[in-house]
C-alpha positions, 0 to 999 in steps of 0.5 A: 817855906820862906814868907815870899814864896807863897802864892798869894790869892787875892789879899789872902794867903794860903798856907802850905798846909791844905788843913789850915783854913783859908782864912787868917784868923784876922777875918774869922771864917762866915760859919764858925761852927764849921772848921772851914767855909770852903777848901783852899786852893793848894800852894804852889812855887811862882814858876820863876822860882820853881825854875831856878831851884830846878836849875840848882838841882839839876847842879848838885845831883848827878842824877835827875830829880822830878819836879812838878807844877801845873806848867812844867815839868824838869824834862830831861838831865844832861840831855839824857831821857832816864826813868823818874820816880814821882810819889803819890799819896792816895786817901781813900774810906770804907764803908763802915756798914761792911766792916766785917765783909771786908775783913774777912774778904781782905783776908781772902785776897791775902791768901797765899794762893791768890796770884798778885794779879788777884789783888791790889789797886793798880794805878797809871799816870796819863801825861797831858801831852802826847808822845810827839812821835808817835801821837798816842798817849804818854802813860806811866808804869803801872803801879800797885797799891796794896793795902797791905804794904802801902800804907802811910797812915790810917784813921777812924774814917780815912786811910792813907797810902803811898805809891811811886810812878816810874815817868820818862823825863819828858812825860810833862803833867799828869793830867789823868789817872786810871783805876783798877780795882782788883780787890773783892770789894768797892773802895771810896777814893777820896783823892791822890796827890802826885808830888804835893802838887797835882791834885786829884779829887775824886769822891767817887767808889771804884768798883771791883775789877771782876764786875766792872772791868772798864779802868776808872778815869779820873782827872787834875783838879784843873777846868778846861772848856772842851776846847782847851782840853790837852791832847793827851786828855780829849780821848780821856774826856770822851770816853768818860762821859761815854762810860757815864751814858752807858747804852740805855738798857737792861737792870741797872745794879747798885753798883753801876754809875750811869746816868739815863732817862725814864718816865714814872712809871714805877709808882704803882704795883699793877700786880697787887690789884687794880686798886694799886695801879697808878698811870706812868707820868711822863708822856701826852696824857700826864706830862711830868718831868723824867726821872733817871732810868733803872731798868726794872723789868715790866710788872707781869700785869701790865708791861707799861709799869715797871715792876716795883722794888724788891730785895732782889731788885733794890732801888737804883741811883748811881753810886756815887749819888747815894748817901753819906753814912751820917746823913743815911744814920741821921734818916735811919734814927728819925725813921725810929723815933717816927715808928715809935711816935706811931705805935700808939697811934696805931693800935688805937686806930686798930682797936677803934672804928673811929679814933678822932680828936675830941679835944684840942688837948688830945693833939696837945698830948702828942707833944713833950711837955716843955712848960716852965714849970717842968723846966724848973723841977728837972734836976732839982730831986734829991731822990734816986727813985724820983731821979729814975722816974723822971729820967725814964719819962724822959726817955719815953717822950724822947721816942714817943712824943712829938717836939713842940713846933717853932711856930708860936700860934699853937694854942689848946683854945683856938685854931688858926688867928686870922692874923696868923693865917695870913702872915703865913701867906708871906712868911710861912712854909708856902710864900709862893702860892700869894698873888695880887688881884688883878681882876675883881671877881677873879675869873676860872681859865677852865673849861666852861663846858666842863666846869661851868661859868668862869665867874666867882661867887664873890661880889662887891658887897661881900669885901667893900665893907672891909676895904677901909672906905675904899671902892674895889676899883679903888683897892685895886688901882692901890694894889690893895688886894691879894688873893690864894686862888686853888680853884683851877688847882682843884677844881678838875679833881674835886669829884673824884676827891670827894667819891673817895672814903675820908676825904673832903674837899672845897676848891678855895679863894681867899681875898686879902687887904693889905692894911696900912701896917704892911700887914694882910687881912683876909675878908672873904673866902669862896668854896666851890664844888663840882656843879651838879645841876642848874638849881644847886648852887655849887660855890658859897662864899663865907666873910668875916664873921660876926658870931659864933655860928659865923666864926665856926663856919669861918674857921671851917673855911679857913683849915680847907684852905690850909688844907689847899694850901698844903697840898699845892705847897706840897705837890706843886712847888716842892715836889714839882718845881724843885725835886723833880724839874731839877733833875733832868738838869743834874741827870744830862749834867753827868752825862754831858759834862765833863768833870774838867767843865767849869759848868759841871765844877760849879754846879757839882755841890749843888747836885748833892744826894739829889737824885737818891731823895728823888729815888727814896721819894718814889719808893715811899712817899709818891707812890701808890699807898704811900705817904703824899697819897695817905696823908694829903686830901688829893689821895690817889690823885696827888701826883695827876695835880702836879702834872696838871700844874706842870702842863698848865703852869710850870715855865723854866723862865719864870722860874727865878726868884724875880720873875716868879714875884713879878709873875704873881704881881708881888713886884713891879719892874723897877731899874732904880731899884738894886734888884731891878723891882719893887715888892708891893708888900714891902714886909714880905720875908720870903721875897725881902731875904730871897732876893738877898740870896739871888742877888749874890747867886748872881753877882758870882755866877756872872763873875765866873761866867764871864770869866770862862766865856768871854763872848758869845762864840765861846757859849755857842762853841762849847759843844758839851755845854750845849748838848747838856742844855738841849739834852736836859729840855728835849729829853729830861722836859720832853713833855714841855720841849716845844714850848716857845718860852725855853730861853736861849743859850746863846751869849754869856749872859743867857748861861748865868741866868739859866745857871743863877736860876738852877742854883737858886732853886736847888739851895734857897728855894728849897730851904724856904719850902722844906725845912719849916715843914715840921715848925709851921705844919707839926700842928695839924689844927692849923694846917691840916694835910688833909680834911675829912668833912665839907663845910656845912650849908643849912641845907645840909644834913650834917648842919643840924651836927655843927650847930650842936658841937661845933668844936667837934664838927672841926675836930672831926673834920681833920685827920685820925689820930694814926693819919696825924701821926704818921703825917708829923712823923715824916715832915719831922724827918724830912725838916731836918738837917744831918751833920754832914750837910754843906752850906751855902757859901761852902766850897772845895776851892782846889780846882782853881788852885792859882787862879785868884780872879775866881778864887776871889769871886768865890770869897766875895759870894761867902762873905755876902753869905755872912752879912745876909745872915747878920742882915736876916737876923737884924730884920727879925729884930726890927718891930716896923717889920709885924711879918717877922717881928711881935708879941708870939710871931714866929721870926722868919728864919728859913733863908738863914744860910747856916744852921746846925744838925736837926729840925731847926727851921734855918739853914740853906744847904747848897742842894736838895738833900731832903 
């Protein structure tokens, strides 16, 4: 193709080639180790250009030849409507896991006694426009793709076929195509490309015509607002989302795609014994978030629950949202080597009544040994027998032992440096929980009736000594003092905790001072407990100690704070504020969006595997006996703090990243600033590389926004992105939907926020609270999920216990061996990346083919992503910055945008995949 006709998309060129990179190798791509950042547009004729070489066509044959672009089509020859033939080529994958299946069944559809009905893919072309006369839609020939006969070309992964469409001369565009599979099997159709130039990308399984026998409807890789849809299209578009809805009953089989409502009331099996009832969350008495429905009949116990997953009845998410085969091989090996690290565990825990921790060194025997020693002496043998040897033992810690965590404060000597566990607050695993104190002493909003006075234990003279001369009121003005405050968390739960075998809890407090180095310093730390009477004091508050039995009681204090923290961390923000309030917005998203909606084009990647983690979430690890209730100290009653948090707490509007730091006092409002406010603690890693991110969310959301609605009339027009708005707060937060505080949709700067908000929370937000959970938590001694025994008073009988092996005390305070085990062994799982996942700053670009203004916004966010990551980087070399940079820190590098496959503590994935 000649230099000048080329489309040029900004100052870049595309190529005629969709597997070149859009990229000239001049710029390099953000991400090397990926082929591309994102897709380029596909190339397409100036439209002056195309017209005359269809003049000169049109010249030299003697009869008619089809030319497609987005625009036009060559309409008749001669003035004469004869029958064009237009070529497709349509990719499509298998499924590799029913390789065997399939064969046999293709076999069977080529059997000769099989009518040609029985078999093969039928397609049809549907015109943009309507046929004048007769105001119905223009639709081709059908036409059959046989597996057999079609083929073009064939890979490890894709195959490629050739089809041919017979058109009238004025058919116009093809805007949509329909599908009919009427194979044995399902089939994943990647995409079809009519003429090189009209692009279908489907992505999606099309099922066998005999269990499904509603044609599939897929549509150009062209954007419409509702009110631009082609007429040949707007019937199309309906009855798409129709199809998606579905009708909201009866057994939802693997194989549907319908998108609908429920509450959870799957996480118990009522028929197993009370012991394994849990209450449906999700109405009046437990508000909660709704989950997307799957039909199950109810348990024959009780008719409220529905009845759990069996193989008869498998977990439901709609086909197109379950995993990729390299992310569901990638689940499948970290599943094995968890069963594996938990073998011996087990059988000691079977063969022992109480197989707890004697030593630090016992949980440093869980982990590969990684000493310089042993690095040196790897591959240095001469000797077969020795080579074998350590190859086998290579072998046997590659499956039964644990990698060390990233974080450096592991140490066989110690637990948890006051220097650590505060820089954690800020740039570990949990950075949302931290406040500024506003109030000295903090004050409960619980009932006072129920849980007695609101006043703290702690007092003046518990924190003035470590002040730096300062009064409180001094520290405060200064914005000096900071605190973790779980006391309202866990306070309504702790008698209930505390009944259970195993379980111990405190609902904590933990005063800070922010030094002059930018750098935190816990003072004081309150416990408090359930009053029981008037003369037993139900709260103590410990401070800095000052010898042994004082740093004992003081690294006691500090895991049941860890503990507090982990659950909330886990329960609250990650579970709660990001799973399971984001997917009522993906679920209303399918239902009311169109694929040709430019909302739905924007939000697509960030909605990936999505509402499958949150079906795995609650078969595994949220329901009754599974792994949150086993290995957090709120057991059984795990799931109740987090409908109390999302009663009590959650609010969408503060949920972006600059309202949550102003929200918990970390920032101020400040218009002169690039972000609109000023950190307090200006060395705070999680808000400094945070708002990195959400600034170039925003810039690009607020380009694309603009760019499709120009003004409000647009945004209040748009019925189908104003029915998923309303849908996802009346019937996807219905607990909540009344609650004054919701924002508008109203104007184009109302939708970017909500939009900047969604994509903020579905990528960075939960990379920084998931993929350190192993790095920072795969040390239990310093972060324990759960703790077994309080912390002594001397009244107490256990304290005569403490004083005479205080290491002991500790040790046998945090989790068995097999609760340890079990509890690295799944966040090891769920900290890690799988080959196919897509980053932040990657995106398939062919719906905006020819559309440079958008296609440029795209490509300025990417290029921002690549100088966020260099700028991160810089930071975690800078010495001033002692949250990230010194002698053993950790560098905080979760908001990193890329990463490689594993357990890396990097990498922010354009949605929640894990």
């Amino acid at each position: 193709m000649a230099a000048g006709s080329r489309e040029i998309l900004g100052k870049l060129t595309a190529s005629k080639c969709p597997s070149e990179p859009l990229y000239p190798s001049s710029l390099g791509c953000p991400f090397p180790r990926r082929q591309f950042c994102f897709r380029p547009p596909f190339p397409l004729f100036p439209s002056t250009l195309l017209q005359r070489k269809m003049q000169v066509r049109t010249k030299m044959v003697s009869r008619p030849v089809a030319t497609l672009t987005t625009e036009v089509a060559l309409v008749k020859a001669n003035s004469v409507e004869i029958p064009l033939k237009l070529t497709a080529i349509v990719t499509v994958r298998k499924n590799k896991m029913e390789n065997m299946k399939e064969i046999m069944l293709n076999l069977l559809d080529g059997y000769p006694k099989l009518s040609q009905r029985d078999k093969g893919v039928v397609l049809q072309l549907v015109s943009n426009d309507l046929y004048p006369d007769k105001m119905s839609l223009q639709l081709s020939k059908e036409a059959t793709l046989d597996w057999s006969k079609s083929l073009l070309k064939t890979g490890d992964e894709k195959t490629t076929y050739k089809v041919e469409f017979m058109v009238d001369s004025n058919f116009g565009v093809p805007g949509a195509i329909t599908v009919s599979n009427r194979y044995q099997e399902e089939f994943f159709l990647e995409s079809i490309i009519i003429e090189g130039t009209v692009h279908f990308v489907c992505n999606s399984w099309v099922q066998p015509e005999k269990d499904h026998p509603q044609k599939r409807i897929f549509f150009s890789n062209k954007v419409y607002l509702p009110c631009e849809t082609p007429e040949g299209l707007k019937k199309l578009r309906e009855e798409e989302l129709r199809q998606l809805r579905g009708d909201g009953a009866g057994l939802r089989k693997l194989s549907d795609r319908i998108y609908d409502y429920d509450a959870y009331n799957d996480l118990g099996d009522p028929d197993k014994g009370p012991e394994h009832e849990r209450p449906t969350l999700g109405g009046p008495e437990n508000p909660h978030p709704r989950r997307c429905r799957t039909g199950r009949p109810p348990a024959s116990s009780d008719k409220n629950a529905e009845s759990p997953v069996s193989v008869s009845m498998p977990m439901y998410v709609p086909r197109d949202e379950s995993l990729g085969e390299l992310k569901r091989s990638a689940f499948s090996l970290g599943k094995l080597k968890g069963i594996a690290r938990n073998v011996i565990p087990s059988l000691i825990t079977t063969v022992s009544d109480y197989s707890v921790f004697e030593e630090f060194s016992d949980i440093s025997d869980l982990y590969k040994e990684k000493s310089p020693e042993k690095m040196s002496r790897k591959g240095t043998t001469k000797f077969p027998l020795t080579k074998m040897l350590n190859t086998f033992q290579e072998f046997v810690e590659e499956f039964f032992k644990f990698d060390p965590p990233k974080i450096n404060s592991r140490d066989v000597s110690c637990c948890l440096r006051d220097d650590e566990f505060s820089r954690l607050t800020l740039a570990g695993i949990n950075p949302l929980s931290i406040e500024r104190l506003k109030v000295f002493p903090p004050r409960s909003r619980l009932d006072p009736s129920v849980y007695g006075p609101p006043d703290s234990a702690l007092k003046e003279e518990h924190i003035v000594g470590q002040l730096n001369g300062m009064s409180v009121q001094q520290a405060l003005e200064q914005n000096k003092l900071f605190i973790l405050d779980y006391h309202d968390a866990y306070l309504p739960f702790l008698d209930r905790i505390n009944a259970l075998e195993g379980r111990k809890a405190h609902a904590t407090r933990t005063i800070f001072f922010l030094t002059p180095m930018e750098t935190l310093k816990p003072i004081a730390i309150e416990l408090s407990l359930c009053p029981v009477d008037p003369n037993t004091p139900s709260k103590q508050v410990l401070s800095s100690p000052v010898d042994a039995t004082t740093n004992w009681l003081w690294q006691l204090a500090k895991a049941h704070v860890c503990s507090n923290d982990a659950g909330v961390h886990q329960l609250v923000h990650h579970w709660l504020r990001v799973h399971a309030c984001m997917e009522p917005f993906i679920i209303a998203a399918h239902r009311r969006l169109s694929t040709m909606h430019p909302v739905f084009k924007l939000l697509d990647p960030h909605m990936r595997y999505t509402l499958e983690i949150n079906a795995q979430a609650r078969e595994t690890l949220i329901n009754a006996g599974g792994v949150i209730e086993t290995d957090f100290t709120p057991a059984k009653y795990c799931m109740l703090l987090s409908c109390a948090a999302y009663r009590d707490w959650w609010r969408f509007d503060m949920e972006g990243l600059p309202a949550d730091l102003i929200r918990r006092g970390m920032a101020i409002p400040d218009p002169t600033q690039p972000q609109g406010l000023r950190l307090l603690i200006k060395d705070y890693p999680y808000a400094t590389d945070g708002l990195l991110i959400w600034s170039a969310i925003e810039k690009m959301v607020r380009a694309y926004v603009n760019y499709y609605y120009q003004d409000s009339n647009k945004v209040q027009a748009d019925n189908e992105l104003q029915a998923w708005y309303k849908e996802s707060i009346n019937v996807g937060h219905a607990d909540v939907r009344d609650s004054s505080w919701w924002p508008k949709l109203s104007t184009p700067d109302d939708l970017a926020s909500i939009l900047t908000t969604i994509i903020w929370i579905a990528s960075a937000q939960h990379a920084a609270l998931n993929f350190g959970q192993y790095p920072y938590g795969g040390y239990v001694p310093t972060r324990p999920p759960l703790m077994r025994q309080l912390v002594p008073r001397e009244q107490d009988p256990e304290y005569a216990d403490f004083i005479n092996d205080p290491q002991g005390y500790f040790l046998s305070s945090l989790p068995n061996l097999f609760q340890a085990t079990k509890f690295m062994a799944v966040i090891d799982i769920i900290s890690a990346h799988s080959p196919d996942e897509e980053y932040i700053g990657e995106r398939d670009l062919s719906a905006w083919s020819g559309n440079n203004e958008i296609t440029e916004a795209f490509y300025k966010f990417s290029m921002e992503i690549r100088r966020i990551e260099k700028e991160i980087e810089k930071r975690n070399a800078d010495p001033n910055l002692r949250n990230r940079c010194g002698a053993g820190i950790t560098p905080y590098e979760l908001l990193i945008p890329s990463s490689g496959p594993g357990v890396t503590g990097r990498g922010v994935p354009n949605s929640i995949t894990v």
